[in-house]
N, C-alpha and C positions, 0 to 999 in steps of 0.2 A: 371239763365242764360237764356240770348234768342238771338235764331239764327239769324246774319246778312248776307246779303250777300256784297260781294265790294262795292254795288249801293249806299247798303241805308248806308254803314258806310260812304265812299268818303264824305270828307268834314262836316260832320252831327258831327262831335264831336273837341273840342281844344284840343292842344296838346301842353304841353309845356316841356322847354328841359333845362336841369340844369342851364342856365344860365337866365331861366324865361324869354323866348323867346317861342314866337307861334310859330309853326311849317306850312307850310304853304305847304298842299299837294296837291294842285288842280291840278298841273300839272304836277304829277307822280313823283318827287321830295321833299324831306322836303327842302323848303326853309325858315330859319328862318328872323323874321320880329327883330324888334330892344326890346334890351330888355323891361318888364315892368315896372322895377325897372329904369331905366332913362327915360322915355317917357310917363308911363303910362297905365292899362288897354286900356283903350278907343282907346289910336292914336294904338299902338299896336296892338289891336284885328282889326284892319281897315286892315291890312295885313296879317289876319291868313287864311283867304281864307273859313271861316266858312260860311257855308249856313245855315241860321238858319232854311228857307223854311223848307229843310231835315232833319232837326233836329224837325222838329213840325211831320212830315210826318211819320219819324219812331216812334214815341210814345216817343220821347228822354226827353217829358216833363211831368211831374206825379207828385204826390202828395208825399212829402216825409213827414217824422212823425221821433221823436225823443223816446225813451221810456227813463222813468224816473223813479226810484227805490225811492214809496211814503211810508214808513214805513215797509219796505220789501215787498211791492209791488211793480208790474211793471206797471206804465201806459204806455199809449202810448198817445202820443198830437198832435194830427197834428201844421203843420208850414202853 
């Protein structure tokens, strides 16, 4: 787990809400954008209000690794 505070979470993360709609909170309100599922990723994340800036800025992007069980072993493999 690690500590955020309002700054660096605002806007730095998507949010999507049962109907597969961004949440769009830059201005202190979730205002959802049109679903993904009629529009698309791409025209859709255009309205979620994501800063990706903030997202590089808190650390929001890192190496993730999958482990995989090789004869009752655990590797691990990076992506």
């Amino acid at each position: 787990m690690v500590p955020e505070d309002n700054s660096a979470m605002r806007d730095s993360y998507l949010i999507l809400d049962e109907y597969m709609r961004f949440l769009d909170c830059s201005s202190g309100k979730k205002v959802p954008s049109k679903s993904i599922l009629d529009v698309g990723v791409h025209s859709a994340l255009l309205f979620s209000g994501f800063d990706s800036d903030m997202f590089i800025q808190r650390g929001g992007k890192y190496k993730w690794y999958k482990r995989e069980h090789i004869h009752g072993m655990v590797n691990a493999r990076g992506f």
